[in-house]
mmCIF file of the N, C-alpha and C atoms, coordinates in Angstrom:
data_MODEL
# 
_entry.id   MODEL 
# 
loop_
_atom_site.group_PDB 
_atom_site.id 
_atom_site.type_symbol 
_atom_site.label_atom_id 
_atom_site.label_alt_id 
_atom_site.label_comp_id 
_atom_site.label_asym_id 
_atom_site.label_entity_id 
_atom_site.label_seq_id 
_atom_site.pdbx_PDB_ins_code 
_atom_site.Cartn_x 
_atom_site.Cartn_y 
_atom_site.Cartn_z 
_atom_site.occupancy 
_atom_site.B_iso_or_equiv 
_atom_site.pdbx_formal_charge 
_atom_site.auth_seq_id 
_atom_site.auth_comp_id 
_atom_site.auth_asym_id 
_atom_site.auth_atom_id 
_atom_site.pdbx_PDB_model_num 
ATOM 1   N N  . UNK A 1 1  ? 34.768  -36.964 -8.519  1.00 0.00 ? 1  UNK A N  1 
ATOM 2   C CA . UNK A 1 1  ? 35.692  -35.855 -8.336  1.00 0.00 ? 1  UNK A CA 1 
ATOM 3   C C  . UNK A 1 1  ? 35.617  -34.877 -9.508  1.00 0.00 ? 1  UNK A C  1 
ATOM 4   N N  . UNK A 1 2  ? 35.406  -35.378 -10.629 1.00 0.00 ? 2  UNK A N  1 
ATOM 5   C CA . UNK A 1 2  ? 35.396  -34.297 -11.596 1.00 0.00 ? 2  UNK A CA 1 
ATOM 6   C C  . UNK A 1 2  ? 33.948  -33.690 -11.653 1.00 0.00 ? 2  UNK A C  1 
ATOM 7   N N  . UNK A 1 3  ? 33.165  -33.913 -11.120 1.00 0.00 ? 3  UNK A N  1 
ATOM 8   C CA . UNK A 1 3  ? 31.747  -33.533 -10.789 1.00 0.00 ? 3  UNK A CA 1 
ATOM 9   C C  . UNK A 1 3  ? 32.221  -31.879 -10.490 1.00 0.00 ? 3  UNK A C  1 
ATOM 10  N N  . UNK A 1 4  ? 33.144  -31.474 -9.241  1.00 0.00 ? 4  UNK A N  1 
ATOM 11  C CA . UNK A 1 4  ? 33.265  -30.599 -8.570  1.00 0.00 ? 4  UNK A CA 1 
ATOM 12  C C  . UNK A 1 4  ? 34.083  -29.850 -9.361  1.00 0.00 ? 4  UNK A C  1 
ATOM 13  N N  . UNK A 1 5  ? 34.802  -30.019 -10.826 1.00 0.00 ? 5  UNK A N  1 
ATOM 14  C CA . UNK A 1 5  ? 35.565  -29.035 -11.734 1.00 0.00 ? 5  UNK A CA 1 
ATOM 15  C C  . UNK A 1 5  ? 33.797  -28.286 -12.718 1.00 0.00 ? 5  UNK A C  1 
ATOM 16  N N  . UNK A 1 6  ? 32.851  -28.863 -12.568 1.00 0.00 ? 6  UNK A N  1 
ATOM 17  C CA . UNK A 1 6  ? 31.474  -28.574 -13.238 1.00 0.00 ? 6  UNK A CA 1 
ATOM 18  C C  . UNK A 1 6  ? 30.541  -27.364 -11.845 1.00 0.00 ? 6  UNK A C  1 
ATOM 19  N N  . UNK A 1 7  ? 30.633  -28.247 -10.433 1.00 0.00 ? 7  UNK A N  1 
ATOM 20  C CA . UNK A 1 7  ? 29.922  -27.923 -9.514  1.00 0.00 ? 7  UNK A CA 1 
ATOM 21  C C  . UNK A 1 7  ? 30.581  -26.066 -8.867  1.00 0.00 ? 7  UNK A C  1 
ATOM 22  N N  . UNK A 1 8  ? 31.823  -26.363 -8.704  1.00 0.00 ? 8  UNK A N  1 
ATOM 23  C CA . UNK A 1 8  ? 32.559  -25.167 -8.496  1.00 0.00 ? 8  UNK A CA 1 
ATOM 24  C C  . UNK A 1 8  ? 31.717  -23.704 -9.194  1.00 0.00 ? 8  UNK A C  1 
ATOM 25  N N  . UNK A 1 9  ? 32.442  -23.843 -9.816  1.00 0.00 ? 9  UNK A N  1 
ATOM 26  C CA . UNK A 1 9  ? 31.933  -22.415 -11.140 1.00 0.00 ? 9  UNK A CA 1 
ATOM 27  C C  . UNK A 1 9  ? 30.719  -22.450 -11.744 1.00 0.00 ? 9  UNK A C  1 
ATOM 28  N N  . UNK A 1 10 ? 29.916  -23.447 -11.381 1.00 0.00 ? 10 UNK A N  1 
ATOM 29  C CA . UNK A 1 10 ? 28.461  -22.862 -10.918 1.00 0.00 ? 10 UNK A CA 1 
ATOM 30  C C  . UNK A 1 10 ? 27.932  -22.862 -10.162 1.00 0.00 ? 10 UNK A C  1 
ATOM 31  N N  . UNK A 1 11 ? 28.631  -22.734 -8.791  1.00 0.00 ? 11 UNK A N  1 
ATOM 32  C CA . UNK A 1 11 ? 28.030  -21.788 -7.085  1.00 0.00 ? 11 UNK A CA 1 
ATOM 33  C C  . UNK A 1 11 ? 28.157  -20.760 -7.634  1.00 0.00 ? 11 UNK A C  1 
ATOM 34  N N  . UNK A 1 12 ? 30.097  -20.106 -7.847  1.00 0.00 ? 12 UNK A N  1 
ATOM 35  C CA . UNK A 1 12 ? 30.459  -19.151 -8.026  1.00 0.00 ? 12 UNK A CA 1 
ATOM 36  C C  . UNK A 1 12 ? 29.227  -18.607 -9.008  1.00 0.00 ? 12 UNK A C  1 
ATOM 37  N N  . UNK A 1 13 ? 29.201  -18.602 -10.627 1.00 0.00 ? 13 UNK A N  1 
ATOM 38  C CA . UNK A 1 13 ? 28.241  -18.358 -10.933 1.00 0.00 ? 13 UNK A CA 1 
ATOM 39  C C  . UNK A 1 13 ? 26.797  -17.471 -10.377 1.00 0.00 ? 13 UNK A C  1 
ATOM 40  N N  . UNK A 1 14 ? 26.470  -18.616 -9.755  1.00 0.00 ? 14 UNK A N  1 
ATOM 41  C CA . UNK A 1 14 ? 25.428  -18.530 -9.296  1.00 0.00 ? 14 UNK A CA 1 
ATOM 42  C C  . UNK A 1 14 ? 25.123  -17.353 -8.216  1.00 0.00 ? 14 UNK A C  1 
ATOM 43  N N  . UNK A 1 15 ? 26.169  -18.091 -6.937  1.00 0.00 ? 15 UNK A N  1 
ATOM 44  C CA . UNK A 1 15 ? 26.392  -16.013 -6.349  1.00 0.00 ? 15 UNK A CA 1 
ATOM 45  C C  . UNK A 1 15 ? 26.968  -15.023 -6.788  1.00 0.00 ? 15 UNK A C  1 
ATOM 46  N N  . UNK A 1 16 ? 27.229  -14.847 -8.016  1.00 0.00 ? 16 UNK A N  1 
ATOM 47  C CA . UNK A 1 16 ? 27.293  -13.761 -8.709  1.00 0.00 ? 16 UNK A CA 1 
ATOM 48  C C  . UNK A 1 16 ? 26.285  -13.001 -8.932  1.00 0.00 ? 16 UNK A C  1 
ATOM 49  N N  . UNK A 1 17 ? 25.225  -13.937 -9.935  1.00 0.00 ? 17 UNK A N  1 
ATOM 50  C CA . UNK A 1 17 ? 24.054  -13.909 -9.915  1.00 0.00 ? 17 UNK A CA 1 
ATOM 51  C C  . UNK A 1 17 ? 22.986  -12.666 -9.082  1.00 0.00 ? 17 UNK A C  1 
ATOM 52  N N  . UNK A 1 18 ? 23.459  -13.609 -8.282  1.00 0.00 ? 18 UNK A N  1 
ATOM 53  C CA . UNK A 1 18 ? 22.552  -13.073 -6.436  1.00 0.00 ? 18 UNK A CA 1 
ATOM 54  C C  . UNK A 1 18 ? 23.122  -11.718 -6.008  1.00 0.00 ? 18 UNK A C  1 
ATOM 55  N N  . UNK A 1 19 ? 24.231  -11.649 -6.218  1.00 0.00 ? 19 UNK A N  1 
ATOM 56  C CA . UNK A 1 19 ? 24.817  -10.658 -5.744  1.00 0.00 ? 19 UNK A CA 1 
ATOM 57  C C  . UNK A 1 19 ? 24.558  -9.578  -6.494  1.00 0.00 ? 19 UNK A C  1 
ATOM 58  N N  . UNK A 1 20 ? 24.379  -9.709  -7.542  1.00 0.00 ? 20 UNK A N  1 
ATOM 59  C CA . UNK A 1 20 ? 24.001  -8.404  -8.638  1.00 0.00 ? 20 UNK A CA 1 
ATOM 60  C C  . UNK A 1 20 ? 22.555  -7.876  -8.249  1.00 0.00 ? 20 UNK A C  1 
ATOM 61  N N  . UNK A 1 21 ? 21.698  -9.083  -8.363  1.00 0.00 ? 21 UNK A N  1 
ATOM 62  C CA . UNK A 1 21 ? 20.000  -9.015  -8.140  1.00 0.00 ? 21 UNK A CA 1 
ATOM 63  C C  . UNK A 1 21 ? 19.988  -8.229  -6.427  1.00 0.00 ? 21 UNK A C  1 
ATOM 64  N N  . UNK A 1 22 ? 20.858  -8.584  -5.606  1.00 0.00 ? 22 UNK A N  1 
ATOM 65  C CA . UNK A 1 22 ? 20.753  -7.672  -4.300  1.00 0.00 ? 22 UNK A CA 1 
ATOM 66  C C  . UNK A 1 22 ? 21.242  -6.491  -4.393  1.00 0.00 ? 22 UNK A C  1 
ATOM 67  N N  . UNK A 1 23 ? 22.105  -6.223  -5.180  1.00 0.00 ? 23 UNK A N  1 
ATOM 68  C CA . UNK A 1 23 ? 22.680  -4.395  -5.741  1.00 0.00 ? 23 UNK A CA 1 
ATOM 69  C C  . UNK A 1 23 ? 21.630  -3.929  -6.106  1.00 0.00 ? 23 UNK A C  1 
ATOM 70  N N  . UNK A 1 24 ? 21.059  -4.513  -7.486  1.00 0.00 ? 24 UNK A N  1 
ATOM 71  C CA . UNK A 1 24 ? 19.654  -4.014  -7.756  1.00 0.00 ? 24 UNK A CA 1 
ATOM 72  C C  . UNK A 1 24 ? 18.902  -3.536  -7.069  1.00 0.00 ? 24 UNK A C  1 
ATOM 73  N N  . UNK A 1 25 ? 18.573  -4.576  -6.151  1.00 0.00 ? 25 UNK A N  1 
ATOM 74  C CA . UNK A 1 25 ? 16.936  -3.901  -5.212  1.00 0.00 ? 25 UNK A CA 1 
ATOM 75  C C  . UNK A 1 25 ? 17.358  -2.547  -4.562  1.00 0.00 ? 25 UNK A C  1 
ATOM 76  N N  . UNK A 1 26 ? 18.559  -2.806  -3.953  1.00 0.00 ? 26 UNK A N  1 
ATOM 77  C CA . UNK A 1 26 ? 19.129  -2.161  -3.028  1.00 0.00 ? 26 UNK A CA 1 
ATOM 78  C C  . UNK A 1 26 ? 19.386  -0.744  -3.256  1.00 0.00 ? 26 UNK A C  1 
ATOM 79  N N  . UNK A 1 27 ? 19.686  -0.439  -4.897  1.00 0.00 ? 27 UNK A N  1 
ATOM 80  C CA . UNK A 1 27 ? 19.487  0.807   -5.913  1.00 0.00 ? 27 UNK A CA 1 
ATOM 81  C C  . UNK A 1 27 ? 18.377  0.982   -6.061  1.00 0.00 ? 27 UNK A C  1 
ATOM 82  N N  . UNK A 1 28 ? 17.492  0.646   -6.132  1.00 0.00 ? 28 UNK A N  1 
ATOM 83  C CA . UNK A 1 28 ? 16.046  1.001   -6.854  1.00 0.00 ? 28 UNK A CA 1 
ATOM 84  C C  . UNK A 1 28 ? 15.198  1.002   -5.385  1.00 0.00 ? 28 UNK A C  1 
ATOM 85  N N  . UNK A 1 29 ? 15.954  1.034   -4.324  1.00 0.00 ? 29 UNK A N  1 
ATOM 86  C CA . UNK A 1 29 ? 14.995  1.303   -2.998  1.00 0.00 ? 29 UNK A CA 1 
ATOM 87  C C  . UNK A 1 29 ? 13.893  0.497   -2.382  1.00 0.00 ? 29 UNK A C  1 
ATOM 88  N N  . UNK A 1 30 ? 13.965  -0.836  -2.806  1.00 0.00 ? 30 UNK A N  1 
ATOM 89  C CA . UNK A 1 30 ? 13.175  -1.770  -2.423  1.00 0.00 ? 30 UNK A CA 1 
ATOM 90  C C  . UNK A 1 30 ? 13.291  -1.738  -0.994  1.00 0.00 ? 30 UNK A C  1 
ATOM 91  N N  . UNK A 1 31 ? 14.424  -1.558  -0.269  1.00 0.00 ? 31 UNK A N  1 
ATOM 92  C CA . UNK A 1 31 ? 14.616  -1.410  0.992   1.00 0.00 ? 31 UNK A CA 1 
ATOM 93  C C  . UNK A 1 31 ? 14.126  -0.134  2.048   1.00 0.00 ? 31 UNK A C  1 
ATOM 94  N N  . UNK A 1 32 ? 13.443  0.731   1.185   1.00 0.00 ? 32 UNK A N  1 
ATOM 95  C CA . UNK A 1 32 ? 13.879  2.096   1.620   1.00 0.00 ? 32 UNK A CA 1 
ATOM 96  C C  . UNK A 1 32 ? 13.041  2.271   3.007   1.00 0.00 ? 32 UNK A C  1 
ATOM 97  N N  . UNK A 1 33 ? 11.475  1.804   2.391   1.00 0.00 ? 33 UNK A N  1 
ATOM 98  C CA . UNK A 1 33 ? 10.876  1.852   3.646   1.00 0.00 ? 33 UNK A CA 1 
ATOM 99  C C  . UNK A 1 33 ? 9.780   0.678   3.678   1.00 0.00 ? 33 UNK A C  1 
ATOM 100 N N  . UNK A 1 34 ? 10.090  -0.102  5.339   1.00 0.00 ? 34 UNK A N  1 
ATOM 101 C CA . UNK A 1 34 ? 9.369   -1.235  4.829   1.00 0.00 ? 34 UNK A CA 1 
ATOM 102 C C  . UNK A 1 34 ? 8.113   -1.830  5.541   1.00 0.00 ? 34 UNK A C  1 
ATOM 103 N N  . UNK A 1 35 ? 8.399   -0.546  6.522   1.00 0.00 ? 35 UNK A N  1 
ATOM 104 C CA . UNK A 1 35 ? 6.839   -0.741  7.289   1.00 0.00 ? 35 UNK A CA 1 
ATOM 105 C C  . UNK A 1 35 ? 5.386   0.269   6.707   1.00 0.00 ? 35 UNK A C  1 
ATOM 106 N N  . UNK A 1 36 ? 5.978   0.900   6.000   1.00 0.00 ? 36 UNK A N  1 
ATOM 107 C CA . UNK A 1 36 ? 5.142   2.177   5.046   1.00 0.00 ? 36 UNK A CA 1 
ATOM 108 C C  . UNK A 1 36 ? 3.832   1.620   4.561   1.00 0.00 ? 36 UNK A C  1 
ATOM 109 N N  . UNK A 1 37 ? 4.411   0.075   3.641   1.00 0.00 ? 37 UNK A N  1 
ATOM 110 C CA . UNK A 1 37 ? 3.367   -0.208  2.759   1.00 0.00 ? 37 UNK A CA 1 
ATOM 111 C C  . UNK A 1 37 ? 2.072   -1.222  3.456   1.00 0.00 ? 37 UNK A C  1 
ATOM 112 N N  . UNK A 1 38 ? 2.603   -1.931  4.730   1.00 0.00 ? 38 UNK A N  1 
ATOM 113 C CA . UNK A 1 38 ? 1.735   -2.122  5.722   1.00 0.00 ? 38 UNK A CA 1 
ATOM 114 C C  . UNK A 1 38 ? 1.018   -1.256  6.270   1.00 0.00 ? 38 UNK A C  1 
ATOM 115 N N  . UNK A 1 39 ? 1.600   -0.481  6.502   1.00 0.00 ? 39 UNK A N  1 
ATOM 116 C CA . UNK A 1 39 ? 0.320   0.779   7.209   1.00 0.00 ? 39 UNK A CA 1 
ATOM 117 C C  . UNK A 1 39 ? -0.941  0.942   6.621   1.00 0.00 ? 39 UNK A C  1 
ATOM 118 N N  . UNK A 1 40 ? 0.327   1.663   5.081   1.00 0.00 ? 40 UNK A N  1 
ATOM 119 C CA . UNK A 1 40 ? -1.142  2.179   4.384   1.00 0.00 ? 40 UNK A CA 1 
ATOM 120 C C  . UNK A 1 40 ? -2.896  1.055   4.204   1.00 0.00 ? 40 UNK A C  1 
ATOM 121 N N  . UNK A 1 41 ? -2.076  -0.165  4.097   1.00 0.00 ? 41 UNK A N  1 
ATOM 122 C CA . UNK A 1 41 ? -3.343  -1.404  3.764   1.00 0.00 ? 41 UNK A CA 1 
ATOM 123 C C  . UNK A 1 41 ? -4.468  -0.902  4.860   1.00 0.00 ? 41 UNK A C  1 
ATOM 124 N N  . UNK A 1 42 ? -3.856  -0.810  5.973   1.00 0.00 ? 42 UNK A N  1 
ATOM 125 C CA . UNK A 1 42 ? -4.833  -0.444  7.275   1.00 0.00 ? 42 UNK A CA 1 
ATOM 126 C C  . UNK A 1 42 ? -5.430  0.975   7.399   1.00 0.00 ? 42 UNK A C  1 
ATOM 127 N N  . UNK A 1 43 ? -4.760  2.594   6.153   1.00 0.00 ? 43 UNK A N  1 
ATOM 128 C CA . UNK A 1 43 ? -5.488  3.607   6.622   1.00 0.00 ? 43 UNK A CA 1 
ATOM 129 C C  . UNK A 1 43 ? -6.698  3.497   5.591   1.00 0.00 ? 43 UNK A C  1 
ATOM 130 N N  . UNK A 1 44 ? -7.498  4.533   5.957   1.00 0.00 ? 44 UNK A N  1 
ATOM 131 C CA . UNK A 1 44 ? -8.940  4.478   5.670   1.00 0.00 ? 44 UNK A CA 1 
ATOM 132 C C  . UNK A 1 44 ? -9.365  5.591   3.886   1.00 0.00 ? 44 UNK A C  1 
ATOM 133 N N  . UNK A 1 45 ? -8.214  5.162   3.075   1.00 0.00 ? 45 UNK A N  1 
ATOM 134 C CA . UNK A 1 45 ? -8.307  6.444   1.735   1.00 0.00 ? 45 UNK A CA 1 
ATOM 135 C C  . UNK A 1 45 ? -9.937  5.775   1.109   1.00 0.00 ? 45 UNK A C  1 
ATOM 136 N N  . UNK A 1 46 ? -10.414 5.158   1.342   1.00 0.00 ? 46 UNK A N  1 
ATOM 137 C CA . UNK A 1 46 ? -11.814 5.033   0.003   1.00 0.00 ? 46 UNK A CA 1 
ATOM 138 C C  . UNK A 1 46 ? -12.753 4.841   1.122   1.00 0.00 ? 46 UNK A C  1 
ATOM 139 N N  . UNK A 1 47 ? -13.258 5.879   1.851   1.00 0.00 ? 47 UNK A N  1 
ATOM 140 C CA . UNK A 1 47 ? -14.128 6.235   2.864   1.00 0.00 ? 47 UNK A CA 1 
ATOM 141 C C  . UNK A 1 47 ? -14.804 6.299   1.507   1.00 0.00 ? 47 UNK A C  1 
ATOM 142 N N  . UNK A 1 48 ? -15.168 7.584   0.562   1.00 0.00 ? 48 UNK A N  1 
ATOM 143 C CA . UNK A 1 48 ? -16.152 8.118   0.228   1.00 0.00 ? 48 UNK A CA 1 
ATOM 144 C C  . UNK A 1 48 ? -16.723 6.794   -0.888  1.00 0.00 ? 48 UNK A C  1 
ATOM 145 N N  . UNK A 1 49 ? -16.503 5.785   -1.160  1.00 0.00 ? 49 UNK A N  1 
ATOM 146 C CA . UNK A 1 49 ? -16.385 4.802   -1.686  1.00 0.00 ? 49 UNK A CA 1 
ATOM 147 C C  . UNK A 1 49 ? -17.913 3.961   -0.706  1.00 0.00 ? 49 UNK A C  1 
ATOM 148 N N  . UNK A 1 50 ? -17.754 3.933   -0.007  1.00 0.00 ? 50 UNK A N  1 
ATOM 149 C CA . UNK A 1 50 ? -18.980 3.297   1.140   1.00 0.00 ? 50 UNK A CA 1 
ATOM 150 C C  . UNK A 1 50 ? -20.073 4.041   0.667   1.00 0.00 ? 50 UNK A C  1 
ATOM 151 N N  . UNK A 1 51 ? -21.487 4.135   0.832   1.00 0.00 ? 51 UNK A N  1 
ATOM 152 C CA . UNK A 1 51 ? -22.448 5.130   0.843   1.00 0.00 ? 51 UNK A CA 1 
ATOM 153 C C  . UNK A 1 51 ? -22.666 5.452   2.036   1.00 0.00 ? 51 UNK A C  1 
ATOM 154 N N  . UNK A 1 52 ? -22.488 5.255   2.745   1.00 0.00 ? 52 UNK A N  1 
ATOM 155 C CA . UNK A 1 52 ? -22.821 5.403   4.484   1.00 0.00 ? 52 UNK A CA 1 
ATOM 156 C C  . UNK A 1 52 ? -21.887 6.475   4.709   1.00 0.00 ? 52 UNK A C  1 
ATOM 157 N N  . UNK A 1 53 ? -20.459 6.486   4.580   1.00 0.00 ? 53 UNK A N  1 
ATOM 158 C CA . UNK A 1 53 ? -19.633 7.425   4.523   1.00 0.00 ? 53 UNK A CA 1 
ATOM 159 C C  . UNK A 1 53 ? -19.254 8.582   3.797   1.00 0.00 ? 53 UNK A C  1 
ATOM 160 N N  . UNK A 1 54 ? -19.763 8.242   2.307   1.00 0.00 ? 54 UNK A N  1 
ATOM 161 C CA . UNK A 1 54 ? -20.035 9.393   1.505   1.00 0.00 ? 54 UNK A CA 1 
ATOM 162 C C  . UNK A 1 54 ? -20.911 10.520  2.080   1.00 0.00 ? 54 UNK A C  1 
ATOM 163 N N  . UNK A 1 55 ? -22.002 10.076  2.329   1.00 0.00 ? 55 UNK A N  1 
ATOM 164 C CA . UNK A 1 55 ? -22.859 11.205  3.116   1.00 0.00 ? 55 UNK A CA 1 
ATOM 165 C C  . UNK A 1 55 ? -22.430 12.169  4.001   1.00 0.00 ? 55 UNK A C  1 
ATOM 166 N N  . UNK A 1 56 ? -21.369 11.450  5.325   1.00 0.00 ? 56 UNK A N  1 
ATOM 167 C CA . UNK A 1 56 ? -21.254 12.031  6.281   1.00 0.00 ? 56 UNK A CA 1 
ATOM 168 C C  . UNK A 1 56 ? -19.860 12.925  5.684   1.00 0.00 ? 56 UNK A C  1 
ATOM 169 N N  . UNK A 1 57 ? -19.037 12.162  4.631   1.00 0.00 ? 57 UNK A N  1 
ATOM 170 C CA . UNK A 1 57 ? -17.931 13.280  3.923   1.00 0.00 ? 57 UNK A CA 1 
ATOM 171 C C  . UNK A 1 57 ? -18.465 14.500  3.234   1.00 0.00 ? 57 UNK A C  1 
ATOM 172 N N  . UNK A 1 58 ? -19.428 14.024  2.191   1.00 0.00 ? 58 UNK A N  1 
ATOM 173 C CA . UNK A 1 58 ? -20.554 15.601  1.936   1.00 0.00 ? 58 UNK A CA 1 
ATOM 174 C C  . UNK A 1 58 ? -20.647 16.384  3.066   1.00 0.00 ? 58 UNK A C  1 
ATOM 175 N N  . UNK A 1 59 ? -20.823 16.120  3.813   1.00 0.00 ? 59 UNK A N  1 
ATOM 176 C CA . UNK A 1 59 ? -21.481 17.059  5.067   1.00 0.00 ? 59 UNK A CA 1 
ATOM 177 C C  . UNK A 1 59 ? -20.441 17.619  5.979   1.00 0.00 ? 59 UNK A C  1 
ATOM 178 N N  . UNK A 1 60 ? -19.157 17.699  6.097   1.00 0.00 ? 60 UNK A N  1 
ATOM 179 C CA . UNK A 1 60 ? -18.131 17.819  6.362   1.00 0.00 ? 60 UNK A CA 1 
ATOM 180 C C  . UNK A 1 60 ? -17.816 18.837  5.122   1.00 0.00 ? 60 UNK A C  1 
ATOM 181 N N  . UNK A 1 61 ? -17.898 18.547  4.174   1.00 0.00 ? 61 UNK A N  1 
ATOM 182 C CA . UNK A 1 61 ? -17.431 19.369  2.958   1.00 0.00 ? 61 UNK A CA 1 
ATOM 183 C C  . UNK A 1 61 ? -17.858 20.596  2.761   1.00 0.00 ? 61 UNK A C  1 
ATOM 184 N N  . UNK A 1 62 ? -19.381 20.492  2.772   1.00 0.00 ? 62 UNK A N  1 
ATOM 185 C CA . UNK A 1 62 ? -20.270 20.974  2.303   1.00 0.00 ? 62 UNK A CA 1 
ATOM 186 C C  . UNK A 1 62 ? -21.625 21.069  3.478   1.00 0.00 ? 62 UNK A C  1 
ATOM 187 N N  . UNK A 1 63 ? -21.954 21.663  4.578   1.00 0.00 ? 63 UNK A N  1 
ATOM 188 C CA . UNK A 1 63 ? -22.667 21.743  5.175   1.00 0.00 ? 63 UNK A CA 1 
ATOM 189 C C  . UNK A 1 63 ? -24.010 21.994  4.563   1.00 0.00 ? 63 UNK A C  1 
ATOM 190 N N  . UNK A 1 64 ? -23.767 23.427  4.210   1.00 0.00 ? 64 UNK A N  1 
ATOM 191 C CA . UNK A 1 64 ? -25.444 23.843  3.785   1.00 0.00 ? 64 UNK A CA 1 
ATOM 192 C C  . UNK A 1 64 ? -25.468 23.056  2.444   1.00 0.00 ? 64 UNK A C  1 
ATOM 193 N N  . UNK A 1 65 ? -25.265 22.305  1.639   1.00 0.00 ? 65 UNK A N  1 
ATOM 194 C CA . UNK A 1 65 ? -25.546 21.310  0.433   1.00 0.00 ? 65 UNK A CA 1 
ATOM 195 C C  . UNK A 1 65 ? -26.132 20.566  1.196   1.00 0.00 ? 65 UNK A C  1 
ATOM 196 N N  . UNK A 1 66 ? -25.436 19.403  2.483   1.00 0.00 ? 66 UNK A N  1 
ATOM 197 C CA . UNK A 1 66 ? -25.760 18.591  2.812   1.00 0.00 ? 66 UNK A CA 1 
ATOM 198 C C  . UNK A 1 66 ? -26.850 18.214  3.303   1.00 0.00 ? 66 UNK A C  1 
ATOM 199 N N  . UNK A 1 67 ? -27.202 19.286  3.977   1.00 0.00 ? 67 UNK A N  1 
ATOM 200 C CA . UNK A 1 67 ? -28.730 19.582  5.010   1.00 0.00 ? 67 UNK A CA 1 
ATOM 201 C C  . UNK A 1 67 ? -29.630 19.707  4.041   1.00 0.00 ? 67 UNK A C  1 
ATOM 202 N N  . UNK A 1 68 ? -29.517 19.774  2.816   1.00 0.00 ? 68 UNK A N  1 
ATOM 203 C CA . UNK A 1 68 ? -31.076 19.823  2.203   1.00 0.00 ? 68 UNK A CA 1 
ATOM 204 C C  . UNK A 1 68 ? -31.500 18.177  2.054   1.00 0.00 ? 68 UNK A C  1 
ATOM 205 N N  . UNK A 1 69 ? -30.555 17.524  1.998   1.00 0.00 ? 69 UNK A N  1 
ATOM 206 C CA . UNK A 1 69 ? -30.885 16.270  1.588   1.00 0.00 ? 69 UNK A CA 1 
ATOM 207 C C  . UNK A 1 69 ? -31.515 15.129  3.049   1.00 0.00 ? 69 UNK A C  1 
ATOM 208 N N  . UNK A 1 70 ? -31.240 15.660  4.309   1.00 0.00 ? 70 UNK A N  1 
ATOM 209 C CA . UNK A 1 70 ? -31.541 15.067  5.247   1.00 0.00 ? 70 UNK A CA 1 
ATOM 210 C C  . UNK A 1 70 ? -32.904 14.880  6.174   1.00 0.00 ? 70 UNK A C  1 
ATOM 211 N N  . UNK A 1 71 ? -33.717 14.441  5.966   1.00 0.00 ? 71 UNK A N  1 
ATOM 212 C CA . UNK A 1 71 ? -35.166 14.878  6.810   1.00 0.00 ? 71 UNK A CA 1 
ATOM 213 C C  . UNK A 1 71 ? -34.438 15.117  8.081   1.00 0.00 ? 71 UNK A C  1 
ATOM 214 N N  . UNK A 1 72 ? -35.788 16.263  8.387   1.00 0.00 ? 72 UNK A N  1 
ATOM 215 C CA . UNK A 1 72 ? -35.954 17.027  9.375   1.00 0.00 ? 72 UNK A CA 1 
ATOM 216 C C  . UNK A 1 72 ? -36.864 16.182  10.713  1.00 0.00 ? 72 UNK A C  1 
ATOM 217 N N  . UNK A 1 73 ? -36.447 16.123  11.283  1.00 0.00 ? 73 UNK A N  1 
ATOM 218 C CA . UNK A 1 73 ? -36.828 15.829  12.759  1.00 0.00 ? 73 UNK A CA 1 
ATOM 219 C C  . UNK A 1 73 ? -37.188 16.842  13.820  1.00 0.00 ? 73 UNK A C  1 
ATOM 220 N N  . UNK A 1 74 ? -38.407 16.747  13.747  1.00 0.00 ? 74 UNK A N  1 
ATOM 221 C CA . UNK A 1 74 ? -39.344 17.668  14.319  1.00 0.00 ? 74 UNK A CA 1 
ATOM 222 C C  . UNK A 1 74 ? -40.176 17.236  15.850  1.00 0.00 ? 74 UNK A C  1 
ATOM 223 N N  . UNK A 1 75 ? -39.711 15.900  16.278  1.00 0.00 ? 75 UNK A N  1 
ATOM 224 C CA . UNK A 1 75 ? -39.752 15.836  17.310  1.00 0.00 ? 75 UNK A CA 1 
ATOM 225 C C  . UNK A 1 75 ? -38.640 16.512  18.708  1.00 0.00 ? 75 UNK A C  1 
ATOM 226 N N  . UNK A 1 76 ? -37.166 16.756  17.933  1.00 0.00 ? 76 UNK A N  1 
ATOM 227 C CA . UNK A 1 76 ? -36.073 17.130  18.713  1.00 0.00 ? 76 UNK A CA 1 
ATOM 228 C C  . UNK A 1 76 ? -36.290 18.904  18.810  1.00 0.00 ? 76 UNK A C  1 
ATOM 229 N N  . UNK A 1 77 ? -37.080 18.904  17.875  1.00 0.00 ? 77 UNK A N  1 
ATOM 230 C CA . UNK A 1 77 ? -37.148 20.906  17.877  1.00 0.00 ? 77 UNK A CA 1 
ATOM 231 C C  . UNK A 1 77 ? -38.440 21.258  18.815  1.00 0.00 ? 77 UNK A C  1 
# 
């Protein structure tokens, strides 16, 4: 029985604790948006990072740069 004059006032304690650390997040916007940071994992920002894709981003950018670097195919002409 006297266990619970020790056990008491450190739940209380304890969700105090908790309760502060959930104000926290809750201020600092941990909540704000939470499907955002999933997305991004899946969009495509380090294309030019590939070499396969760098090329075709040059060429998008920069047309007449790009075309000097590409052989010419002289069967399609």
């Amino acid at each position: 029985m006297t266990i619970l004059y020790l056990l008491i006032p450190l739940a209380v304690g304890l969700m105090a604790v908790a309760i502060v650390f959930f104000l926290w997040t809750v201020r600092t916007g941990q909540y704000d948006d939470l499907e955002g940071p999933a997305h991004r994992i899946l969009m495509d920002d380090d294309d030019p990072k590939i070499p396969g894709n760098a090329k075709k981003t040059k060429q998008l950018e920069n047309p007449a740069e790009a075309s000097d670097d590409e052989p010419v195919d002289k069967k399609g002409e």
